[in-house]
C-alpha positions as CSV (number, residue, x, y, z in Angstrom):
1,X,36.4,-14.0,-85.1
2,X,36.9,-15.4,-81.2
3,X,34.3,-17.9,-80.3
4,X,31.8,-18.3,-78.4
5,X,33.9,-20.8,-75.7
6,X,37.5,-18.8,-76.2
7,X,35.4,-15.4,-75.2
8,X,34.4,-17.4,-72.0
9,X,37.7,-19.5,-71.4
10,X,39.3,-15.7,-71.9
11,X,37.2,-13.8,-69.0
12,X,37.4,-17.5,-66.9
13,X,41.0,-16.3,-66.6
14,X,40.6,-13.1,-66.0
15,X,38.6,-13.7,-62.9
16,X,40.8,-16.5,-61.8
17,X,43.6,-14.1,-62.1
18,X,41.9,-12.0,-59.6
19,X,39.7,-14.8,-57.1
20,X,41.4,-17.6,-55.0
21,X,39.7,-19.0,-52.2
22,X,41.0,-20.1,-48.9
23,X,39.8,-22.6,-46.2
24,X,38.1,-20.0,-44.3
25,X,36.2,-18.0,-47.3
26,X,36.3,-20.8,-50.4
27,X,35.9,-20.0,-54.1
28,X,32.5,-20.9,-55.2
29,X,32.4,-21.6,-58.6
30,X,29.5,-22.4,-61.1
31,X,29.7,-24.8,-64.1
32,X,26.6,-24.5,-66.3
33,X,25.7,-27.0,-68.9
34,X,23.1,-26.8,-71.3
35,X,20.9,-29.4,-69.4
36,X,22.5,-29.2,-65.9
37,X,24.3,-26.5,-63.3
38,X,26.9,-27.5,-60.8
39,X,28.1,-25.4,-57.8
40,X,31.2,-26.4,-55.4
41,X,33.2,-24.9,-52.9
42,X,37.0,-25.1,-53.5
43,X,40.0,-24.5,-51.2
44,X,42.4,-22.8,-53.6
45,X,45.2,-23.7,-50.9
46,X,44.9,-27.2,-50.6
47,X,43.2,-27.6,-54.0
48,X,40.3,-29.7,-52.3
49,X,36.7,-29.2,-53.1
50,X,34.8,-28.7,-49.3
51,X,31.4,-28.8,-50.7
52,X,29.1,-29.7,-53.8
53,X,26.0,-29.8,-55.3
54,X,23.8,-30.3,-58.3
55,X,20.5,-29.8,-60.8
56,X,21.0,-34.0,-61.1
57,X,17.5,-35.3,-59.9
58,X,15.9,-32.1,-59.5
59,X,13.6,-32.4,-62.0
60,X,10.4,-30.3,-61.1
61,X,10.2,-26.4,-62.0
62,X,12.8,-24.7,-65.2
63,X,16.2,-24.1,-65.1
64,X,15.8,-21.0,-63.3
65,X,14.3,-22.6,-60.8
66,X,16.3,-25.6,-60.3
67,X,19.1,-23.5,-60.1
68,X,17.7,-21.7,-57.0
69,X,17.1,-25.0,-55.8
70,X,21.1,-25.6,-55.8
71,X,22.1,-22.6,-54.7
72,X,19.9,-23.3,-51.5
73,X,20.9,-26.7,-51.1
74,X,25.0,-25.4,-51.7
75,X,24.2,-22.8,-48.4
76,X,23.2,-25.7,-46.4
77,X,25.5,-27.8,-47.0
78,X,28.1,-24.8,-46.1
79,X,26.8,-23.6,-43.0
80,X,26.4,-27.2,-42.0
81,X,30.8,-27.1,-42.3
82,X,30.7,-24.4,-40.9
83,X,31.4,-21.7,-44.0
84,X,29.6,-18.5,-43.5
85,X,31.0,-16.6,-46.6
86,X,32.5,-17.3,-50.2
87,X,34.0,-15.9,-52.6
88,X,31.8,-15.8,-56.2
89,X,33.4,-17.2,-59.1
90,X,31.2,-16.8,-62.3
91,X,33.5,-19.2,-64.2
92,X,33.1,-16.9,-67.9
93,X,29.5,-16.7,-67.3
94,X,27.3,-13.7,-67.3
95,X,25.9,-12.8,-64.3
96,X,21.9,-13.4,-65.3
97,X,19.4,-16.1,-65.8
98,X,20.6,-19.4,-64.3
99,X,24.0,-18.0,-62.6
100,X,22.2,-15.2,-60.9
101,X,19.2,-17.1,-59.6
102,X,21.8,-19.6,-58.0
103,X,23.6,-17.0,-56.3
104,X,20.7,-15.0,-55.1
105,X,19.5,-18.5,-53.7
106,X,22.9,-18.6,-51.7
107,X,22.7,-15.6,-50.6
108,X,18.9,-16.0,-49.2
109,X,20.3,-19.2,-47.7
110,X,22.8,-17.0,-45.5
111,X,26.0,-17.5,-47.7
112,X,27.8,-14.5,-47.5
113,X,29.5,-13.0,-50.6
């Protein structure tokens, strides 16, 4: 029986495989913890991160919701470089709950992906 982490490290690849971000449209990618949810923007190309941001110190509201809060606060700190659209990397996780309330928030933000 495949685990619960090799199910996700196997579709992580998949979709890395497929998405590489550039300078001009970077790869966002979301890490989600059990307590936490990350969100940077990553130059494939150079292999530099251009952008970041965090739930750390949010503390007001439930996950979903502090989620939201970092995928606004990831499309300001984009447009404020200058990044109009990304590419959305999932990193193994379905696309619902925390992942898609971050992403929606980007998108509201005016990230394009």
């Amino acid at each position: 029986m495949i685990s619960k982490a090799d199910r996700r490290n196997k579709i992580k690849a998949r979709i890395r495989g497929k998405v590489s971000g550039t300078a001009a449209r970077p790869r966002m990618t979301v890490f989600r913890s059990n307590k936490q949810i990350y969100v940077q923007l990553v130059d494939d190309a150079q292999g530099a991160t251009l952008a970041c941001a965090s739930s750390k110190g949010i503390e007001e509201g439930n996950k979903v919701e502090i989620a939201a809060k970092v995928g606004r606060a990831i499309a300001e700190k984009a447009l404020a470089k200058g990044i109009e659209t990304v590419v959305f990397d999932r990193n193994g996780y379905l696309f619902h709950g925390r992942v898609k309330s971050l992403a929606d928030a980007a998108r509201e933000g005016g990230l394009k992906f």
